[in-house]
PDB file of N, CA, C and O in Angstrom:
ATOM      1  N   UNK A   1       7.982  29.782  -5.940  1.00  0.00           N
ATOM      2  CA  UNK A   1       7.490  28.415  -6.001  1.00  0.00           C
ATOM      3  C   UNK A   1       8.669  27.476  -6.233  1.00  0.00           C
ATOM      4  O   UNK A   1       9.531  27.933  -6.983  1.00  0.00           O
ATOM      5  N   UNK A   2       8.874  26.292  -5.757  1.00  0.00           N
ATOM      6  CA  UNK A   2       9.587  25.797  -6.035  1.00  0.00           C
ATOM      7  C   UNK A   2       9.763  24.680  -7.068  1.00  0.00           C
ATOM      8  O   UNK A   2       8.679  24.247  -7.458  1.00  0.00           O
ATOM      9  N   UNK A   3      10.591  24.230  -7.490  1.00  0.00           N
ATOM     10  CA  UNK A   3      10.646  23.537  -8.919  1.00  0.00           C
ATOM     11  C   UNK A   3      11.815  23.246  -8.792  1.00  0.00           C
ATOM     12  O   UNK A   3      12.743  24.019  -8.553  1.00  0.00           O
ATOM     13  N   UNK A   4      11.872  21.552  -9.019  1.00  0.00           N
ATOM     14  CA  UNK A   4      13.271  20.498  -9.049  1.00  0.00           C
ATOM     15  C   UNK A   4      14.174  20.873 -10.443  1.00  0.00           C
ATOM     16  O   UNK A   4      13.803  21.033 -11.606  1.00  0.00           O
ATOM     17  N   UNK A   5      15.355  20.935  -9.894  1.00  0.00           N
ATOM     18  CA  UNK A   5      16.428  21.521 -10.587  1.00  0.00           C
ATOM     19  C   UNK A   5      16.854  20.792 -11.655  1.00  0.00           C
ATOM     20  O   UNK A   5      17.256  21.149 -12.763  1.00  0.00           O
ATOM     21  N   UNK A   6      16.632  19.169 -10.910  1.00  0.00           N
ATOM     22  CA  UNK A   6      17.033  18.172 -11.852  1.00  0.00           C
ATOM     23  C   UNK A   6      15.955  17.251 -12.198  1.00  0.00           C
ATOM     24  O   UNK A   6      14.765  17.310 -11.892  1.00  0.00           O
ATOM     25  N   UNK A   7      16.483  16.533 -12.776  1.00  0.00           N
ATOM     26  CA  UNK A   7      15.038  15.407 -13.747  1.00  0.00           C
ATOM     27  C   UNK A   7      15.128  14.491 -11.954  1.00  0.00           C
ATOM     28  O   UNK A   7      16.015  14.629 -11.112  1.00  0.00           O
ATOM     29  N   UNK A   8      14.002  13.694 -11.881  1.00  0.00           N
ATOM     30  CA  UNK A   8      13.827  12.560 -10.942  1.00  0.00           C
ATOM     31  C   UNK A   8      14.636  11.161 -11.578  1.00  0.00           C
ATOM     32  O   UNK A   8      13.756  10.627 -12.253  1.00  0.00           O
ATOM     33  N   UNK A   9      15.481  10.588 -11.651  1.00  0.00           N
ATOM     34  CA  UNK A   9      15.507   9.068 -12.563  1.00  0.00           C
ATOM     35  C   UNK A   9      14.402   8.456 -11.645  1.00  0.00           C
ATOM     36  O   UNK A   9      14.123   8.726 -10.477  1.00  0.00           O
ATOM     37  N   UNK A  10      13.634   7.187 -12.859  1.00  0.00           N
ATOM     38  CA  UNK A  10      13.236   6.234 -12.551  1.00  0.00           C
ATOM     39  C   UNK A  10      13.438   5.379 -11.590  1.00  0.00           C
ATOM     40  O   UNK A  10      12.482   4.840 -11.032  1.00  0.00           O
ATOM     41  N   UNK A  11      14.940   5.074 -11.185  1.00  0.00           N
ATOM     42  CA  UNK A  11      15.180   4.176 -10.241  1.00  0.00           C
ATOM     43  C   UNK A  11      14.878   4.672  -8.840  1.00  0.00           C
ATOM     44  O   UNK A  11      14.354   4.030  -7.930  1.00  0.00           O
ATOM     45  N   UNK A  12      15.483   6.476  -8.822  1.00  0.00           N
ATOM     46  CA  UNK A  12      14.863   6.549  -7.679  1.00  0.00           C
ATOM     47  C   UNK A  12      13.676   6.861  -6.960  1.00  0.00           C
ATOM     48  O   UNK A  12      13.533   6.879  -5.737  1.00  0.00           O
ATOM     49  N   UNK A  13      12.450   7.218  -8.263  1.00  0.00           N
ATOM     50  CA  UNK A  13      11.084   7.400  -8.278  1.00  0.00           C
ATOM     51  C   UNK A  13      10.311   6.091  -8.053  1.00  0.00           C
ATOM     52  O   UNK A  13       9.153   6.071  -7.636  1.00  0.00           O
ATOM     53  N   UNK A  14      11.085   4.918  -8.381  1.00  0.00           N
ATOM     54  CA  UNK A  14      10.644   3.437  -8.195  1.00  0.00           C
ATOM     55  C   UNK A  14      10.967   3.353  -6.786  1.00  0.00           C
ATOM     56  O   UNK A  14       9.978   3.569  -6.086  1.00  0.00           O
ATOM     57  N   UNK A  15      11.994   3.117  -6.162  1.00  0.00           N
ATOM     58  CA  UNK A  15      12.780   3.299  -5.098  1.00  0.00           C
ATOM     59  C   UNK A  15      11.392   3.687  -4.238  1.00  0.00           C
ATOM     60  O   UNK A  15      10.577   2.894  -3.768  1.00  0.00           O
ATOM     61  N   UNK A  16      11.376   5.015  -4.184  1.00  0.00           N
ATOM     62  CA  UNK A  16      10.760   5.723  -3.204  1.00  0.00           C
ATOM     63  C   UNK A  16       9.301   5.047  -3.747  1.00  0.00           C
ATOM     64  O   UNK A  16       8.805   4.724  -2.667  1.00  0.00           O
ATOM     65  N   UNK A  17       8.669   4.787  -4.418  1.00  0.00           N
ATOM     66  CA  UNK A  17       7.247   4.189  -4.657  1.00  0.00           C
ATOM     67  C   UNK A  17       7.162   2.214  -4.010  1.00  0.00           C
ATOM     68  O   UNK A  17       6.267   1.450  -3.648  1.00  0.00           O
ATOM     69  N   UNK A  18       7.915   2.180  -4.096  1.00  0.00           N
ATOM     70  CA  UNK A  18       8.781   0.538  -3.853  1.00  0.00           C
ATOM     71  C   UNK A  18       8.248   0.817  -2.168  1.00  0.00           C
ATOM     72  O   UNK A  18       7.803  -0.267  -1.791  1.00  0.00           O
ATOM     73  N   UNK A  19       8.165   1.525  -1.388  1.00  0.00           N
ATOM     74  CA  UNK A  19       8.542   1.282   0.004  1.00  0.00           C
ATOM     75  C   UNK A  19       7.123   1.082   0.737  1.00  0.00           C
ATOM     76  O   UNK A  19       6.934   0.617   1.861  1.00  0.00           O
ATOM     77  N   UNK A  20       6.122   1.578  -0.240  1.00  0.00           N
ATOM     78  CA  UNK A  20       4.310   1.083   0.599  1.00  0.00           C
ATOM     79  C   UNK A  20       4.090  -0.249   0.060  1.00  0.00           C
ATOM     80  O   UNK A  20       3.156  -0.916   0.506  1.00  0.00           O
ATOM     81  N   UNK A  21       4.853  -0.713  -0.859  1.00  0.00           N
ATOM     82  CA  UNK A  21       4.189  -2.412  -1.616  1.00  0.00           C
ATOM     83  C   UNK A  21       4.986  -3.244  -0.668  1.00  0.00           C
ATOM     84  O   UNK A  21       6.216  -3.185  -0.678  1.00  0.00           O
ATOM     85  N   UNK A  22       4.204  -4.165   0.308  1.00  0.00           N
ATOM     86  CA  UNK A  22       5.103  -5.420   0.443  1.00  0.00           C
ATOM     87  C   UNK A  22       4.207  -6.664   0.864  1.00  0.00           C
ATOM     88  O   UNK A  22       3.264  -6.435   1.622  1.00  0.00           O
ATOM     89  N   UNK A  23       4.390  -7.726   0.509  1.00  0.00           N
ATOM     90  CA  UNK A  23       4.353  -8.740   0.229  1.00  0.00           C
ATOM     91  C   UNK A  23       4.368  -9.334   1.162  1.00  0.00           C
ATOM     92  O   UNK A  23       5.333  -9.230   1.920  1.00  0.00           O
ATOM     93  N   UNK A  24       2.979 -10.435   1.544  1.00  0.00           N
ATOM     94  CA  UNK A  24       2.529 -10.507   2.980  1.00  0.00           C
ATOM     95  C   UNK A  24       2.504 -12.640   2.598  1.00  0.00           C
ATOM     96  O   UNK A  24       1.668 -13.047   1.792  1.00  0.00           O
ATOM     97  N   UNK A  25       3.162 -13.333   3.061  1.00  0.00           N
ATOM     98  CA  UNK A  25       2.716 -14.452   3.353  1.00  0.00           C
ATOM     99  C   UNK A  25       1.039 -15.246   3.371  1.00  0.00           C
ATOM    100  O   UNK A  25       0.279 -14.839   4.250  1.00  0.00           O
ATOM    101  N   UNK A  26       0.526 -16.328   2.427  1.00  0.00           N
ATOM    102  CA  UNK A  26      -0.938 -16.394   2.298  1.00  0.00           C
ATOM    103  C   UNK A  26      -1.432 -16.918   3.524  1.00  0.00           C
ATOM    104  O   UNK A  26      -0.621 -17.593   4.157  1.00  0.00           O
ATOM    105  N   UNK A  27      -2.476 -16.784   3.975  1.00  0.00           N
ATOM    106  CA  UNK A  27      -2.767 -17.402   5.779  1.00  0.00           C
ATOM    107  C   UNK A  27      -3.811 -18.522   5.593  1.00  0.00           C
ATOM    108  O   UNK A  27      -5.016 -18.502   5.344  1.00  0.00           O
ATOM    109  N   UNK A  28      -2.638 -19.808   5.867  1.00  0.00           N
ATOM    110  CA  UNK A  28      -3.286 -21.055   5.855  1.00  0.00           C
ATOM    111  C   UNK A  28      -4.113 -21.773   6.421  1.00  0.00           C
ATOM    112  O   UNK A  28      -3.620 -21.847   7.547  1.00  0.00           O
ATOM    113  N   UNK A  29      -5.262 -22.509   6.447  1.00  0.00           N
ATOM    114  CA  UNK A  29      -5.478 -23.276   7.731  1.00  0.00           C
ATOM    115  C   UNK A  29      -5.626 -24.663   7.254  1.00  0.00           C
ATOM    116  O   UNK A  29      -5.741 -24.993   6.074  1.00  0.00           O
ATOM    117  N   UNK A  30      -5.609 -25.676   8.585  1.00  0.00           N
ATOM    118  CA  UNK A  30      -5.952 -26.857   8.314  1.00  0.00           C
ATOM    119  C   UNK A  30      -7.270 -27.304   8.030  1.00  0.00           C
ATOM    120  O   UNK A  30      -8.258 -27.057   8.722  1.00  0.00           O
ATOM    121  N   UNK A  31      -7.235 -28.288   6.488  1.00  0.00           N
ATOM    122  CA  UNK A  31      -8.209 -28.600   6.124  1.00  0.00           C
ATOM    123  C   UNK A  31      -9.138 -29.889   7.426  1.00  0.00           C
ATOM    124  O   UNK A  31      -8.574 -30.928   7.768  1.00  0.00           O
ATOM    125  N   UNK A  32     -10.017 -29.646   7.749  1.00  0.00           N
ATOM    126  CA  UNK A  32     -10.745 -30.372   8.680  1.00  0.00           C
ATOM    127  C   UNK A  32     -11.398 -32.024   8.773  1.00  0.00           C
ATOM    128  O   UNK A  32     -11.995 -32.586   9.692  1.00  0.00           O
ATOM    129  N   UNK A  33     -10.967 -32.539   7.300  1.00  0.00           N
ATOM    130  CA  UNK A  33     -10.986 -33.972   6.740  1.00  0.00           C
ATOM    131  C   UNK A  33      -9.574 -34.338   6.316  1.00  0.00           C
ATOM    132  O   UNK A  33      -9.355 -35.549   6.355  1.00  0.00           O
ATOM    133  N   UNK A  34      -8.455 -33.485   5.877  1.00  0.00           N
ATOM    134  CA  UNK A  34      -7.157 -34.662   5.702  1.00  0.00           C
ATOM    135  C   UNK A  34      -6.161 -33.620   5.772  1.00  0.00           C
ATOM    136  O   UNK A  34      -5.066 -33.620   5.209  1.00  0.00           O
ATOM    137  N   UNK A  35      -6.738 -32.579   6.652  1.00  0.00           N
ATOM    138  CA  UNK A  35      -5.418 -31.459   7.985  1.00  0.00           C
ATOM    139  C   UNK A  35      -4.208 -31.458   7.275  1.00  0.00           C
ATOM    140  O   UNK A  35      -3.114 -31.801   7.723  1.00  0.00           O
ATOM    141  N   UNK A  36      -4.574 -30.872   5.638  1.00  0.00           N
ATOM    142  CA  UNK A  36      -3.057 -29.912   4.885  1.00  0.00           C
ATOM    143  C   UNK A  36      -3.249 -28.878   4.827  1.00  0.00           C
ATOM    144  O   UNK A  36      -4.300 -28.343   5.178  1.00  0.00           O
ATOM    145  N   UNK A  37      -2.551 -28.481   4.497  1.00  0.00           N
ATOM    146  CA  UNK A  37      -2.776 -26.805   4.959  1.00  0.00           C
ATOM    147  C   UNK A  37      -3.355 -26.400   3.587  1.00  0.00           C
ATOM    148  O   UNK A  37      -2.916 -26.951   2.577  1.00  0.00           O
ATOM    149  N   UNK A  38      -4.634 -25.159   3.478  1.00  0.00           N
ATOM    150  CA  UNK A  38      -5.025 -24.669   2.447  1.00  0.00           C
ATOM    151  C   UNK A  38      -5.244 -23.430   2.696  1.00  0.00           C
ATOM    152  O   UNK A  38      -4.957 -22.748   3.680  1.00  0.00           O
ATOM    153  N   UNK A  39      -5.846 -23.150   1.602  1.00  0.00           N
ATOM    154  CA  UNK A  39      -6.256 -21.586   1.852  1.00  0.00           C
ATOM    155  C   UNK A  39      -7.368 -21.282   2.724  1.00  0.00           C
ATOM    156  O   UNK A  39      -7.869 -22.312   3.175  1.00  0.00           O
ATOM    157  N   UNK A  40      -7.770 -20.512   3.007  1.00  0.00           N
ATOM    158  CA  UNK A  40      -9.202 -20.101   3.926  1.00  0.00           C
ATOM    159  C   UNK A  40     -10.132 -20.223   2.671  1.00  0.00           C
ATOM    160  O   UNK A  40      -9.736 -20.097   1.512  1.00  0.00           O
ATOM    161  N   UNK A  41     -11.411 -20.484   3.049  1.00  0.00           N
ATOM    162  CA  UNK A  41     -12.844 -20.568   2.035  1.00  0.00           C
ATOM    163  C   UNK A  41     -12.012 -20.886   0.098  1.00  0.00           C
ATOM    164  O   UNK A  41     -11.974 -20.328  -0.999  1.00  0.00           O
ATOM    165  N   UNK A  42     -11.574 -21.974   0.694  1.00  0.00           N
ATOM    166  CA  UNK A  42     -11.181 -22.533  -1.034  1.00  0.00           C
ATOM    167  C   UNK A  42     -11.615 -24.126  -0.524  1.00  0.00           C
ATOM    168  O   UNK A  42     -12.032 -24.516   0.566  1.00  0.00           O
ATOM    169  N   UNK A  43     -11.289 -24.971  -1.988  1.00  0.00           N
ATOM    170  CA  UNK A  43     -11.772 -26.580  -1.960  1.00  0.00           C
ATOM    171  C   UNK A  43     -10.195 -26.840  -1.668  1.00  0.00           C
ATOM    172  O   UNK A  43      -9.253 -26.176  -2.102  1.00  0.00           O
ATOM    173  N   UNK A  44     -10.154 -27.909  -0.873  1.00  0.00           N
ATOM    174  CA  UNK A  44      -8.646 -28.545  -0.571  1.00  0.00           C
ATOM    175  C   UNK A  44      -8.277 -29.085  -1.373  1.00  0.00           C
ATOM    176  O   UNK A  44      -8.784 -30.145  -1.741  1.00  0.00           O
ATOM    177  N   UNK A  45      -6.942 -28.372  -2.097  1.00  0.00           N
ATOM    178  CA  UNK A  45      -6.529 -29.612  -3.507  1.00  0.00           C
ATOM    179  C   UNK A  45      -6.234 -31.100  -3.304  1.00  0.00           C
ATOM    180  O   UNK A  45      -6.234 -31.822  -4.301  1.00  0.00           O
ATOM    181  N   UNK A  46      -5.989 -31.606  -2.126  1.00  0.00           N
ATOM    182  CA  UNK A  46      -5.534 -32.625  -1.553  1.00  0.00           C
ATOM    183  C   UNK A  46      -6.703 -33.612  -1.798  1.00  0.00           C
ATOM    184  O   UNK A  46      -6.609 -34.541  -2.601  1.00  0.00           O
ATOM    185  N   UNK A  47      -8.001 -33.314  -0.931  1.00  0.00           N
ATOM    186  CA  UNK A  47      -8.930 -34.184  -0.713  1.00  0.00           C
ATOM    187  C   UNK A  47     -10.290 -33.738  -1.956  1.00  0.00           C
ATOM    188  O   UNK A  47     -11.119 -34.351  -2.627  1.00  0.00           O
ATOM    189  N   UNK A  48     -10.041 -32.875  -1.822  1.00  0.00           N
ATOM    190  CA  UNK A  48     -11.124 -31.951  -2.802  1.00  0.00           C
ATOM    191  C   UNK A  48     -12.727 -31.873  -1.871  1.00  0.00           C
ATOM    192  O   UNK A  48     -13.746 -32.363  -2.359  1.00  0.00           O
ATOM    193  N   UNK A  49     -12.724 -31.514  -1.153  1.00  0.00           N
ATOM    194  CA  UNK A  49     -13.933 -31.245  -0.250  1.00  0.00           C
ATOM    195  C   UNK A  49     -13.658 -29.638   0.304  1.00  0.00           C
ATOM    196  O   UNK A  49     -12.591 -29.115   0.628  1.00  0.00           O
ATOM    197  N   UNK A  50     -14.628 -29.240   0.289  1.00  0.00           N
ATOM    198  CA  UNK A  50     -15.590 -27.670   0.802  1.00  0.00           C
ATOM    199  C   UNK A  50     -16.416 -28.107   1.628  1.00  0.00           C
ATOM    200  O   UNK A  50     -17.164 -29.062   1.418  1.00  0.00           O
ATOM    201  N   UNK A  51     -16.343 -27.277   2.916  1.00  0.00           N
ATOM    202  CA  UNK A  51     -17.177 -27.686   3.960  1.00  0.00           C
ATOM    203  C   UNK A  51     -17.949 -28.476   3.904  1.00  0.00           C
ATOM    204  O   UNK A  51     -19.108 -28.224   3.576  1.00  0.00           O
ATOM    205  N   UNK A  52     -17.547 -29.608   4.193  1.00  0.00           N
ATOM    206  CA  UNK A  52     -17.165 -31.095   4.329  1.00  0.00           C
ATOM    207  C   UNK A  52     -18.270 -31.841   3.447  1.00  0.00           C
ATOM    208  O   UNK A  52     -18.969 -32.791   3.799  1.00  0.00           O
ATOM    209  N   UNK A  53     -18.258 -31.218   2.284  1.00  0.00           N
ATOM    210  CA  UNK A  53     -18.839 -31.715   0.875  1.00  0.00           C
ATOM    211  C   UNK A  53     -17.741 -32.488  -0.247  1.00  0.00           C
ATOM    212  O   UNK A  53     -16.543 -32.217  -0.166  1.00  0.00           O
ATOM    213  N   UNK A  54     -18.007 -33.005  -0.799  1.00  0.00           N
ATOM    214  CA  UNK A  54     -16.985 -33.161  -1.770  1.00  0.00           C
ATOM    215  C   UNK A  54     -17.040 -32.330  -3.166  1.00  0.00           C
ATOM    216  O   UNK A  54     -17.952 -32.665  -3.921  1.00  0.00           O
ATOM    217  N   UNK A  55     -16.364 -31.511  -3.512  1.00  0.00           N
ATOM    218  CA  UNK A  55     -16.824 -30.085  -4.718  1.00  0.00           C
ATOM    219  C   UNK A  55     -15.818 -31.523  -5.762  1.00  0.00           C
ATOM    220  O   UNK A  55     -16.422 -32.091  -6.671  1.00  0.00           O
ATOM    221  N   UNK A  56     -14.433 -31.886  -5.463  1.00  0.00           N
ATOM    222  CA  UNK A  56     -13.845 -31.689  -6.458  1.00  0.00           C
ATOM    223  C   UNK A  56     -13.396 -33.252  -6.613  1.00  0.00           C
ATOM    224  O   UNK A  56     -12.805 -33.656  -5.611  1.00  0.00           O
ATOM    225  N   UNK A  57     -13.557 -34.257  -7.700  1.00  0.00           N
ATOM    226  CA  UNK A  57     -12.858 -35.462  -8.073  1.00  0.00           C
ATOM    227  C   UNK A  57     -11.470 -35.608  -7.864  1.00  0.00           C
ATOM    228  O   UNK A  57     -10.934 -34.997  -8.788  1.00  0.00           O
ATOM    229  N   UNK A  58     -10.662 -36.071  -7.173  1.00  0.00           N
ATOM    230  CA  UNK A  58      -9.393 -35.968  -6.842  1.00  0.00           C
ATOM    231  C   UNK A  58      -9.006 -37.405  -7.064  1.00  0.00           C
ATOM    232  O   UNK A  58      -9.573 -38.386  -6.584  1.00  0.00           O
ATOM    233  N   UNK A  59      -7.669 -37.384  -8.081  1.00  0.00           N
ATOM    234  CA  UNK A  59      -7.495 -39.022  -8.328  1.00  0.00           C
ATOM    235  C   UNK A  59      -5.978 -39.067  -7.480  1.00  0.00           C
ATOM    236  O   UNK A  59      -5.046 -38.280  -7.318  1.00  0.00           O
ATOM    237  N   UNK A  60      -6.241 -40.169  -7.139  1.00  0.00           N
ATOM    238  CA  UNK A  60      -5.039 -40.827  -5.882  1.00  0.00           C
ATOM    239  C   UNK A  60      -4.053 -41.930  -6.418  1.00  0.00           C
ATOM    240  O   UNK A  60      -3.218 -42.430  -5.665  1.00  0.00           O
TER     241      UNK A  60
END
């Protein structure tokens, strides 16, 4: 059976665990009353409207 001779270090057990995680850009779209870019199915911090309601008081 086989069995590692030496200890693993951390860095390179991180290393090799490090290589399935990566970090993807959030995917924006334009809000459809004042066209900034937001998140998908969120309230626009800008205008504060949710499908084309107003959810949120926004002072200007």
């Amino acid at each position: 059976m086989a069995v590692p001779k030496r200890k693993t270090s951390k860095a390179r057990r991180d290393k090799r665990r490090a290589s399935n995680i990566k970090m993807n850009a959030p995917h924006l779209v334009e809000c459809p009353s004042c066209h900034e870019k937001k998140m998908p199915h969120h309230v626009c911090l800008n205008c504060g409207k949710y499908n084309g309601a107003e959810v949120l008081a926004v002072e200007e």
